[in-house]
N, C-alpha and C positions, 0 to 999 in steps of 0.2 A: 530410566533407559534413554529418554531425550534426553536429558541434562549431561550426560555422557556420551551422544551422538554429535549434541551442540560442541561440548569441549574437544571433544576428535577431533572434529571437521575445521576450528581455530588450530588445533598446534599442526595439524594438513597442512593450512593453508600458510603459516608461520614457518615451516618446513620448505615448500614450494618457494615461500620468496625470499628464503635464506643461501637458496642452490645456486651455484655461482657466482657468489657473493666473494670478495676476500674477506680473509682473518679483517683487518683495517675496516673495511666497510662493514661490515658487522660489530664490531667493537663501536662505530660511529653510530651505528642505530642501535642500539643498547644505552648507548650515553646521553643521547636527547632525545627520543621518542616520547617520554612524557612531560618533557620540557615543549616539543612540539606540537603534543596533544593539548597543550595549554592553551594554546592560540585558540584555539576552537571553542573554550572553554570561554576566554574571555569578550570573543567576538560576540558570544551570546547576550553579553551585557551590554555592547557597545553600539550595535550593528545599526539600532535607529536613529543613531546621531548623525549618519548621513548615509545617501545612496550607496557609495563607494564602498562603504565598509561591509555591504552585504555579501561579497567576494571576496572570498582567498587565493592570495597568489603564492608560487612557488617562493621555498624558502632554500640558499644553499650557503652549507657552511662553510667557510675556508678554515682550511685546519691541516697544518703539515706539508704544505705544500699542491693541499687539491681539495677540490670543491665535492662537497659531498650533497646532495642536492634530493629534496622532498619536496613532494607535489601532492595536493589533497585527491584524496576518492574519494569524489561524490558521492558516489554510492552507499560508503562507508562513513563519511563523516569525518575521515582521520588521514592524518600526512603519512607516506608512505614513500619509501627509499626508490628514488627514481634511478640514479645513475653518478658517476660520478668521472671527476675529468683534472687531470693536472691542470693547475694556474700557472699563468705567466710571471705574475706575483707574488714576492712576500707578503702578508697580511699584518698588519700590524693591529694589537689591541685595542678593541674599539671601533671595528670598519661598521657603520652602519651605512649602505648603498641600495641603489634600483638602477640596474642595468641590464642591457638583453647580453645574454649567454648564448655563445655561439654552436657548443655544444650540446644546448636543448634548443633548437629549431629559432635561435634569436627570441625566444621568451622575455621579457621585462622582468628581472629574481631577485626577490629582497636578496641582496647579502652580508652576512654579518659573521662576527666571529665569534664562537663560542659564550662568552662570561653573556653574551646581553641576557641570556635566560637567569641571570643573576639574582635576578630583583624585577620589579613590579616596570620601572620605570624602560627595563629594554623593553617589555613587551611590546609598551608603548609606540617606541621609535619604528619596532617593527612594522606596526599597523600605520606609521609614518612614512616608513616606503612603500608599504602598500598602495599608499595614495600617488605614489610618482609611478607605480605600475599602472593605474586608474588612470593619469592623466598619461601615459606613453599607450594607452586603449580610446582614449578620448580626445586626440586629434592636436599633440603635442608636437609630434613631425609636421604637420601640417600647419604648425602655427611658426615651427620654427623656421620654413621653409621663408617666409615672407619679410623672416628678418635682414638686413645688411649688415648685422652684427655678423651672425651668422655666415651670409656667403662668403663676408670677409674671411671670416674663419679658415673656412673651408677649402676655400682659394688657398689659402697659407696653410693647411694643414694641422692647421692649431685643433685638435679636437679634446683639447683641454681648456677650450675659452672662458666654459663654464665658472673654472676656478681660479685662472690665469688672467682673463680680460683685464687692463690696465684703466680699473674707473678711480678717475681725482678723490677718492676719499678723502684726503685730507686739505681738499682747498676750501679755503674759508666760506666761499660765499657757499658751497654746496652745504659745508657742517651749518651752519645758521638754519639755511632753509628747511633744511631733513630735519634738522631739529625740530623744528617748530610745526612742522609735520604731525613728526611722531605725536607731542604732546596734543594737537589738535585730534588726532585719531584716536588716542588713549582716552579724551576727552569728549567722541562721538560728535565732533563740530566741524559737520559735514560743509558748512560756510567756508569755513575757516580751512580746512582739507584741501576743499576745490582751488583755491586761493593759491595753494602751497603747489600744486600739482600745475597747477598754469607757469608757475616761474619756474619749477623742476624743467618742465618742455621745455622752454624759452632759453633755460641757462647753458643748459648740457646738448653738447652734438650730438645728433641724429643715434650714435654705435651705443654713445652711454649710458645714452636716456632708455634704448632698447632691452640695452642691458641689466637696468635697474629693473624696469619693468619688470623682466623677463625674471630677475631671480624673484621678485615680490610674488609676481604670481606663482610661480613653481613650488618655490619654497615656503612662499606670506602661505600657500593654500592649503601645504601637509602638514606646515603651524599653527594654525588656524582648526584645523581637523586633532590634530593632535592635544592642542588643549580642549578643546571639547571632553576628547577620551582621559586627559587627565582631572580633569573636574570628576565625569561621572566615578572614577577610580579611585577619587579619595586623594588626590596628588597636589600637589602644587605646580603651577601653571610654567610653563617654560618660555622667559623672557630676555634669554639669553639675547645679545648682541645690542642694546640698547645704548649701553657705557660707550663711551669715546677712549680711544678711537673707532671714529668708524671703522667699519668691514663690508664683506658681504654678506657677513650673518645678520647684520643690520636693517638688510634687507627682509629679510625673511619673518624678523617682530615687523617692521614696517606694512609687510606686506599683508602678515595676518591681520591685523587692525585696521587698514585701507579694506581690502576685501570683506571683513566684517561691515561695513557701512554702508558698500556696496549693494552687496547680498540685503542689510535695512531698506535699504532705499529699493529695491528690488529683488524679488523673492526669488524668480526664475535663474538668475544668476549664480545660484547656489550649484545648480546641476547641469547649466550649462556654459561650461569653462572657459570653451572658445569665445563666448560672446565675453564673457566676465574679463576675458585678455584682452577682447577688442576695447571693451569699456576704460580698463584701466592703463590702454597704449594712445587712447584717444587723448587725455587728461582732461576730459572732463566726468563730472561728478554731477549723474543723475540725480 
């Protein structure tokens, strides 16, 4: 008679949060609910690899033209269909993002499209913007605010400086030194690093140098977090952007492997971000 009480009171409450719903958004939660319950699943294995990952953030998928957006209950353990909203955008295959959505109270929302529930390695990347939702909670406007990259930006309107900023990748003396960088960090010779970070400052104007910075740590930090979660998973490590030419994926191996050394050289630095930016905007090498 419980056991029949229990089952009721689920297809009640699966009843209730089905009313109102369109055909579309109901066909959306049928199709990944247990692709979305997976996250939950894999957090379990993950979650002591750092503070960050002990929270889940909203997930919403673009598909057709609109965002179709799941939020956890607490209460419940499980993501559950929050709402949904036309994009401005076409989505192309592949969007892996952390942005606030205007139509959930400006939230920080993984989003992604469809396939990443594919394989082992999107989950991954999810828990990867996860970490840019952690650091847009931990004091990301406020570190942004102090840049002149930034005000420059903002001033112009640029609010794609992110992926747009014009840094000399390809001038000689920069590819030398990043180089010899990177190998110093891959190498743990934190000598050798400090060394490399003194002539970065020195070389590059005040916007670039910011710049660099700024993606190392953003991006070095949810790469850095992110191969941790591919170690424990059985994966192979993501070392993308290393090859020449540079980019500013370059930054982001750069960044993970600087910040690893970091975080060596001082523990506290792991959980608190802000100072970790200060540290590695200062160039020097505790």
């Amino acid at each position: 008679m419980r056991r029949f009480l229990f089952i009721f009171c689920i297809l009640l409450i699966l009843s209730i949060c089905l009313m109102g719903q369109t055909d579309q958004e109901a066909t959306i939660i049928k199709k990944y609910d247990s692709s979305l319950q997976k996250i939950i699943d894999i957090q379990k294995k993950i979650h002591r690899l750092h503070p960050f990952l002990k929270k889940l953030y909203p997930v919403a998928i673009l598909e057709e033209g609109s965002f179709y957006l799941f939020d956890i209950n607490l209460s419940q353990n499980r993501y559950e269909f929050a709402k949904s909203a036309p994009s401005s955008f076409e989505a192309q295959q592949g969007l892996r993002a952390a942005f606030p959505l205007d139509f959930y109270d400006n939230k920080t929302t993984c989003v992604v499209t469809g396939e990443v529930f594919d394989d082992l390695s999107g989950y991954v990347l999810i828990f990867h913007e996860f970490i840019h939702c952690a650091q847009a909670e931990n004091g990301e406007q406020e570190l942004k605010s102090e840049l002149g990259v930034v005000q420059k930006a903002m001033a112009e309107k640029n609010y794609r400086w992110e992926l747009e900023h014009s840094f000399p990748y390809e001038d000689n003396d920069f590819v030398d030194i990043y180089s010899v960088f990177l190998e110093k960090a891959a190498a743990k010779d934190a000598e050798g690093v400090g060394r490399c970070r003194i002539f970065l400052k020195e070389m590059l104007n005040t916007h670039d140098y910011e710049y660099l910075v700024w993606q190392e740590w953003k991006e070095g930090f949810a790469r850095m977090i992110e191969n941790r979660i591919r170690t424990r998973l059985g994966l192979e490590e993501n070392q993308g952007g290393i090859e020449k030419p540079f980019t500013r994926v370059t930054f982001y191996q750069g960044g993970a492997l600087f910040i690893s050394i970091l975080i060596s050289q001082d523990k506290k630095l792991e959980s608190d971000i802000k100072a970790l930016f200060h540290y590695m905007l200062s160039g020097i090498v505790p």
